[in-house]
C-alpha positions in Angstrom: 0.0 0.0 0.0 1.4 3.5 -0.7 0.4 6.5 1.3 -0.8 9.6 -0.1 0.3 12.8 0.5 -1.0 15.4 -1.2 0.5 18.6 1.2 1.4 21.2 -1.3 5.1 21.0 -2.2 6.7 24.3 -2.6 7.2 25.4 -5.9 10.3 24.2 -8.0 10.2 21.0 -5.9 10.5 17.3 -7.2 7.6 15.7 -5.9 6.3 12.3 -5.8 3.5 11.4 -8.0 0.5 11.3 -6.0 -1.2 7.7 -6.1 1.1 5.4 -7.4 1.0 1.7 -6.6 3.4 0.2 -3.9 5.3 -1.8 -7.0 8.1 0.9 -6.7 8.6 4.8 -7.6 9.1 6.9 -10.4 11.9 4.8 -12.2 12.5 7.4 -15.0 15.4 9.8 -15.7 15.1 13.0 -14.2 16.0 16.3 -16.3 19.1 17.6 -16.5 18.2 20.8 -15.6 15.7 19.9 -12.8 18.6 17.8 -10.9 20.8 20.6 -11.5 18.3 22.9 -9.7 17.9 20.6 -6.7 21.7 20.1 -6.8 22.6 23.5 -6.5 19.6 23.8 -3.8 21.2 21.4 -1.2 24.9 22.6 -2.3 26.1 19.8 -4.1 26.9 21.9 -7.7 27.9 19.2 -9.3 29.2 18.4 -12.6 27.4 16.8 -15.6 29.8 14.5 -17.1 29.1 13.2 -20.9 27.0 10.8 -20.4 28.1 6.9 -19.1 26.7 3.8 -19.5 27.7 0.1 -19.0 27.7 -2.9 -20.7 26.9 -5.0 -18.1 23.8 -2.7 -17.2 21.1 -3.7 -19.7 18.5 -1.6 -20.9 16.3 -3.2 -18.1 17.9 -2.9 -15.7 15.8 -1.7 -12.5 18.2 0.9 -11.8 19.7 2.0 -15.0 18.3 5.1 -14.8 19.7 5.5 -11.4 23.0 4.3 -11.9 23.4 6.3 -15.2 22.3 9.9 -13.6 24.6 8.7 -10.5 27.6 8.3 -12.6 27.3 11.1 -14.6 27.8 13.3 -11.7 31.2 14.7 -11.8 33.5 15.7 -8.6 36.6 16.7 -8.4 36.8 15.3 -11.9 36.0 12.2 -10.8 32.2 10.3 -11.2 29.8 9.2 -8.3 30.2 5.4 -8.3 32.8 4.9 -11.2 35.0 2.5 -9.5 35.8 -0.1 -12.2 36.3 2.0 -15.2 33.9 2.6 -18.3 33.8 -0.9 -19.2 32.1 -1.9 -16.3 29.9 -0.8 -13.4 28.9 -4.6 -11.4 25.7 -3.9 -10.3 25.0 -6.5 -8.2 28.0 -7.0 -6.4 28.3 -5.5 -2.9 29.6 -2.3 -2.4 32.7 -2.4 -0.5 33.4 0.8 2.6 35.9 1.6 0.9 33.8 2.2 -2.4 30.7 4.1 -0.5 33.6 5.8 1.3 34.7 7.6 -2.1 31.1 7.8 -3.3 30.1 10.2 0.0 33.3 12.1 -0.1 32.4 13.0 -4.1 28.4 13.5 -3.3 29.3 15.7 0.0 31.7 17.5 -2.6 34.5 17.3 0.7 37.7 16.3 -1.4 39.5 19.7 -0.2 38.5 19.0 3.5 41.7 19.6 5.9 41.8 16.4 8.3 44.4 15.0 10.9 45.2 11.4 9.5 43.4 8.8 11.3 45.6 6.0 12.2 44.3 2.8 10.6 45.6 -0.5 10.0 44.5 -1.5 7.1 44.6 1.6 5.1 48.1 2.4 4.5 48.6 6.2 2.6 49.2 4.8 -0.1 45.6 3.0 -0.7 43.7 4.3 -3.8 40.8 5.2 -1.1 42.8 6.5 1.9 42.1 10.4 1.6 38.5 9.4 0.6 38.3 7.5 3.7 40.2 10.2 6.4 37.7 12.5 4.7 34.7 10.3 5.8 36.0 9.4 8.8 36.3 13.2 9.7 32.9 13.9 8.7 31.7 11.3 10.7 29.7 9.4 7.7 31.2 6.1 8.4 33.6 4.8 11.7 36.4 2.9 12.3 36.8 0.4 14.9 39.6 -1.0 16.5 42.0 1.2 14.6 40.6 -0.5 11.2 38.2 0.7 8.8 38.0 -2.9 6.6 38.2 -1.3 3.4 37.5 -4.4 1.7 34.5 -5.6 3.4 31.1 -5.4 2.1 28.4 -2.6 3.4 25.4 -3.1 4.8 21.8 -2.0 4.3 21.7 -0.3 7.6 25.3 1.1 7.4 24.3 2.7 3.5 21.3 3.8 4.8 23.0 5.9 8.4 25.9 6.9 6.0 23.4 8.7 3.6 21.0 10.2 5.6 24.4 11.4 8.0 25.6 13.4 4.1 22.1 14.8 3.9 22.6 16.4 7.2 25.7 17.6 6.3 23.9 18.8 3.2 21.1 20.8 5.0 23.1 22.1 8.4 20.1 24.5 8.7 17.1 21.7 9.3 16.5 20.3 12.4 18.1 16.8 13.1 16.5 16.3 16.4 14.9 12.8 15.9 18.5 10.9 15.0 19.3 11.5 19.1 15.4 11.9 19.8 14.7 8.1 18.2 18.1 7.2 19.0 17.2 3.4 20.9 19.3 4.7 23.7 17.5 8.3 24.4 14.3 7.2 23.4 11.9 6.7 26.3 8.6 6.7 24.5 7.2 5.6 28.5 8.6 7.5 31.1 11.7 5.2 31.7 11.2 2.4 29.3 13.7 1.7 26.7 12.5 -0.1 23.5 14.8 -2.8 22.4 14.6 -1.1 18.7 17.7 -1.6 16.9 20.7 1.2 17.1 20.1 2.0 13.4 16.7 2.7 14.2 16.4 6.7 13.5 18.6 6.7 10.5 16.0 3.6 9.2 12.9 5.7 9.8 14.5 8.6 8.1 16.0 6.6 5.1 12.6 5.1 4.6 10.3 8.4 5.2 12.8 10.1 2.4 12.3 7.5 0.4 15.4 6.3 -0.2 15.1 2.7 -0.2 13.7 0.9 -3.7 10.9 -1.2 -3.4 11.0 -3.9 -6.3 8.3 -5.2 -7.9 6.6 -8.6 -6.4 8.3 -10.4 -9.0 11.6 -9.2 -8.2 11.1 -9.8 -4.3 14.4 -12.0 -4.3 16.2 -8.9 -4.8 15.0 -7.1 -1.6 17.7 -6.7 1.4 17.6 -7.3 5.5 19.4 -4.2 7.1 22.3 -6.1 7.9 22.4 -8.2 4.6 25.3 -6.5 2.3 23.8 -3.8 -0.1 24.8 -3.8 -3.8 26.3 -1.3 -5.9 22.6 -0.5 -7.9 20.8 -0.2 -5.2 23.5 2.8 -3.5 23.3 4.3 -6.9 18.9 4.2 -6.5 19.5 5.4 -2.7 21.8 8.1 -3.6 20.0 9.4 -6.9 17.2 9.7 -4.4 19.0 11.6 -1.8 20.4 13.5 -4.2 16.9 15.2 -5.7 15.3 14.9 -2.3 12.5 17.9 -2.0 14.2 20.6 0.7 10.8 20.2 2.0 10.5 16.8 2.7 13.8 16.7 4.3 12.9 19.6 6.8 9.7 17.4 7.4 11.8 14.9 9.5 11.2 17.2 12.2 7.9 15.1 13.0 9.9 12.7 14.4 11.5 14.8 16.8 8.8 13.5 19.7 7.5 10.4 19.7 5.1 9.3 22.8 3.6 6.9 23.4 0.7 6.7 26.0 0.8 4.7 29.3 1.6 1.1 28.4 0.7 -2.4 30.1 3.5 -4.6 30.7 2.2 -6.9 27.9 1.8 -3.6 25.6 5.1 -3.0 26.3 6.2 -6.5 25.1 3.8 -6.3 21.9 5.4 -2.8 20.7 9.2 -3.7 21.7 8.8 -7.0 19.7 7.2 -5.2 16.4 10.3 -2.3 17.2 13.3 -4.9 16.4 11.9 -5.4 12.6 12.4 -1.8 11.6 14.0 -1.5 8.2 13.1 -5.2 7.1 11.9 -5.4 3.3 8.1 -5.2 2.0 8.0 -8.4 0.5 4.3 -9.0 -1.1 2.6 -11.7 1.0 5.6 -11.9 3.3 5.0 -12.6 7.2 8.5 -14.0 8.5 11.7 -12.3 8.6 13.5 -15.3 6.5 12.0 -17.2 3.6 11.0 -20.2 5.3 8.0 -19.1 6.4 5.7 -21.9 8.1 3.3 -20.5 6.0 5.3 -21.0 2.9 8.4 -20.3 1.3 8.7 -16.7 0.8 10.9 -15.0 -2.1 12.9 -13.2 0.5 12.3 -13.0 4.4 10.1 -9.6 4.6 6.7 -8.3 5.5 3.4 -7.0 3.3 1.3 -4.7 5.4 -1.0 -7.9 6.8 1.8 -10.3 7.0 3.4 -7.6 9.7 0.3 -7.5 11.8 0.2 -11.3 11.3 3.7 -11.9 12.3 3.8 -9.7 15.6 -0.1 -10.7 16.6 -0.5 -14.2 15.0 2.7 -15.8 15.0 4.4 -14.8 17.8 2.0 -13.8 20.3 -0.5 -16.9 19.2 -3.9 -14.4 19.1 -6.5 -16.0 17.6 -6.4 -14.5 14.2 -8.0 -17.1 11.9 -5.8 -18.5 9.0 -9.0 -17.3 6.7 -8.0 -13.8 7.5 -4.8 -13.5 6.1 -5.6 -9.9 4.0 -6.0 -7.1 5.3 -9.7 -6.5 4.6 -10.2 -10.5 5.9 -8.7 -9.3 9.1 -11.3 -5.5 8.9 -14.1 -7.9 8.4 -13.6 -9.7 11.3 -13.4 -6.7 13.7 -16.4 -7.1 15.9 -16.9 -4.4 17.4 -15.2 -2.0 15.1 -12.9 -0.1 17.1 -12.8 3.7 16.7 -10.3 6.3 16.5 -11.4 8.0 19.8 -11.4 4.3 21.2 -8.3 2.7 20.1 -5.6 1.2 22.6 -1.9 0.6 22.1 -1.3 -2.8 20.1 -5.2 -2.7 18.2 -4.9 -3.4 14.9 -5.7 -0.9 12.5 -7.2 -0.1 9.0 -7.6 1.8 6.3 -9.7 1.9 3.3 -10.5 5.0 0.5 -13.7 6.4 2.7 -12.3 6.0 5.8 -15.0 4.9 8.1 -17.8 5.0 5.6 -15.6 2.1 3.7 -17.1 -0.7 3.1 -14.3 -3.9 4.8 -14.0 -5.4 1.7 -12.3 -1.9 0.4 -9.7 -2.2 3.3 -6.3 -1.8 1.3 -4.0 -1.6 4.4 -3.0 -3.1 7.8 -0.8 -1.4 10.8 -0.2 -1.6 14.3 -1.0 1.1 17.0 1.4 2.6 19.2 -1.0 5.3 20.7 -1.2 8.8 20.9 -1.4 8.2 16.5 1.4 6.8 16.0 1.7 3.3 14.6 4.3 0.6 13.0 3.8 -1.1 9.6 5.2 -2.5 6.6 4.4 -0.5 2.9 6.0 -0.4 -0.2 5.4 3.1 0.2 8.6 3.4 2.2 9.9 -0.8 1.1 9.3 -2.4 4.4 8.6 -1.5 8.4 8.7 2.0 9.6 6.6 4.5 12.1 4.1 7.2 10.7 1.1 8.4 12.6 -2.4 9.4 11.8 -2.3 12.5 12.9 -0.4 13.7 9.4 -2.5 15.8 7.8 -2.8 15.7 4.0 -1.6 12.3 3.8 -3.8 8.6 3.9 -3.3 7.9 7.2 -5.0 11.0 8.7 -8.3 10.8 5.8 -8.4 7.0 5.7 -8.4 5.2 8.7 -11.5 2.7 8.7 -11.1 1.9 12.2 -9.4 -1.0 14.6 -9.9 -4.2 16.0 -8.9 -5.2 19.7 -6.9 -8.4 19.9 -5.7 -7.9 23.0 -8.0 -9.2 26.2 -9.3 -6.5 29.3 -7.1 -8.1 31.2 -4.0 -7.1 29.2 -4.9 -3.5 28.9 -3.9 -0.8 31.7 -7.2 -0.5 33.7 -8.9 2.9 33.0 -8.1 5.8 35.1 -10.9 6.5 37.3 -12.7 9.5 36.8 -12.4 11.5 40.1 -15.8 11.7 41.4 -16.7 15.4 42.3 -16.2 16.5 46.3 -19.7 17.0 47.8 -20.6 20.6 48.4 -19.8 20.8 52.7 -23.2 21.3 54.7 -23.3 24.0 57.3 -23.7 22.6 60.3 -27.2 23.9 62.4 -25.3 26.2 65.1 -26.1 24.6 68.6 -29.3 25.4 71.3 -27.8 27.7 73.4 -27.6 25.7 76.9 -30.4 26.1 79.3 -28.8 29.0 82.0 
């Protein structure tokens, strides 16, 4: 399911086209002159080279477009992602740190930065990457550990995905960055002094995925979708990168939604629910997945991954064994069967939710999503909106989630919920006391 959001961009602004279907984004070549304009908007003025292509990039490719506007970006004389030459570009293989190390120092436009060598290991001065990677390492886009940077091993999803969105802020010094510490796993206390178990990338994979810088591929390409910690390949940083790249100055100012997330008071087996669904930010949408590996119990799956029912089905069904039938596997099946329908004013932390294009005047056969409640609108899902799990709330107006939530359905038993606050009862109005008989004399 793809989310709506039809806010008014401001004027001169890429924008995404409203409506389309979860099977991915725009895929086309953007104008020269527009990406020049949004270049020179987040100060990246960079260079159109003649342009490149591959031979081992066929014509269809998913990201030939991508990787053909990524590479014909010139800095420093050099272009964005050109590390074997013009004979080949290896799409599939992983990108090693040492590559996406040279591709953020050319996208940041840094190579003149002063820095104080960083002693490492395995990255003697003279390594074909070694002032790419002090200039990095200065910048704070990747780290070293140890006193080595492994040059030569691959990167990972959630590693691409921190380094990019870390370039964008160096991009945009002026917006407000507040949710990376605010959603941070070890700040964030969305109960007063409750720590989620979310994973440390989790800020930099609600960012990534709000900015829309993850690909989601077609169902029939599902194999090809990653894991945050699987290795990422070279296409797919070219796609992420193209996308932060021409990234509306809007949207990216927008993060500042994030910057408080609360959640309302939670039981101890809310707590559990929401911490569980947490850890799974950043895995893949995967159409009719509902396991985080293939071998899903209920069949093999093209990659491990989560469609918008399957994640409600995973956390709810699978793991916490409520009594979701196995004929309500959709997200309308699982609408149809709320009884009663839970309203907005009325829903509770771990309800399932729904949406549909009338909202509430929907009939549950027109249900096209499925979520998870936080509370206080917030919620978790997986869409191929964003590829795969992320937060959003409903209280974003302008988008679906604030026109069409259907309503919820309450899984979880009385017993499980915090037990209403009583309702103070009002204090009598005091009585004056009759004054005493004066005593007989």
């Amino acid at each position: 399911m793809r989310a709506t959001q039809r806010t008014a961009q401001p004027a001169g602004r890429l924008t995404q086209r409203p409506g389309a279907s979860r099977l991915g984004r725009r895929r086309g070549r953007f104008t020269v002159a527009v990406a020049a304009a949004i270049l020179v908007l987040v100060g990246v003025t960079a260079q159109r080279a003649a342009a490149q292509t591959y031979p081992d990039v066929p014509k269809k490719h998913w990201a030939r477009a991508h990787i053909g506007w990524v590479t014909d970006q010139l800095s420093d004389g050099r272009r964005l992602l050109d590390d074997y030459g013009p004979k080949a570009f290896k799409p599939d293989r992983p990108i090693t740190r040492a590559q996406m190390a040279r591709a953020l120092a050319l996208a940041c436009r840094r190579q003149d930065r002063a820095f104080t060598p960083v002693a490492l290991s395995d990255v003697p001065v003279d390594h074909p990457y070694y002032r790419d990677i002090q200039i990095v390492l200065k910048l704070h886009l990747m780290s070293a550990t140890a006193g080595a940077f492994r040059p030569d091993d691959p990167c990972r999803v959630w590693q691409a995905d921190r380094s990019i969105v870390l370039m964008l802020k160096l991009l945009y010094p002026r917006n407000d960055w507040s949710m990376l510490t605010a959603l941070d796993p070890r700040n964030w206390r969305p109960n007063s002094g409750w720590t989620t178990p979310a994973p440390r990338f989790f800020p930099f994979e609600v960012a990534a995925r709000y900015l829309g810088l993850r690909y989601n591929h077609p169902s029939i390409e599902d194999g090809q979708e990653l894991s945050p910690t699987e290795p990422i390949g070279r296409d797919e940083v070219a796609y992420s990168l193209h996308q932060a790249l021409t990234v509306s100055a809007w949207k990216v100012s927008s993060l500042s939604r994030f910057d408080t997330v609360k959640l309302p008071p939670l039981s101890d087996r809310q707590k559990e629910i929401v911490a569980f669904a947490l850890r799974y930010a950043g895995h893949p949408f995967v159409y009719g997945g509902e396991f985080p590996t293939p071998d899903s119990p209920y069949g093999h799956q093209a990659h491990g991954g989560f469609d918008c029912s399957g994640f409600d089905w995973w956390v709810m069904k699978i793991h916490f064994q409520y009594p979701i039938s196995v004929y309500q596997r959709t997200a309308a099946a699982m609408a149809a069967a709320a009884k009663p329908r839970i309203t907005r004013a009325k829903l509770k932390p771990c309800d399932l939710i729904f949406f549909a294009p009338a909202g509430p005047r929907s009939a549950a056969s027109t249900v096209y999503h499925a979520a998870l409640y936080l509370g206080n609108g917030w919620f978790i899902h997986s869409t191929g909106s964003t590829d795969g799990v992320s937060i959003a709330s409903l209280d974003w107006k302008g988008w679906g989630w604030h026109t069409d939530l259907w309503g919820g359905r309450r899984l979880l038993k009385a017993a499980e919920l915090l037990p209403p606050t009583p309702t103070p009862s009002p204090s009598p109005t005091p009585t004056q006391s009759p004054s005493p008989s004066p005593s007989p004399q």
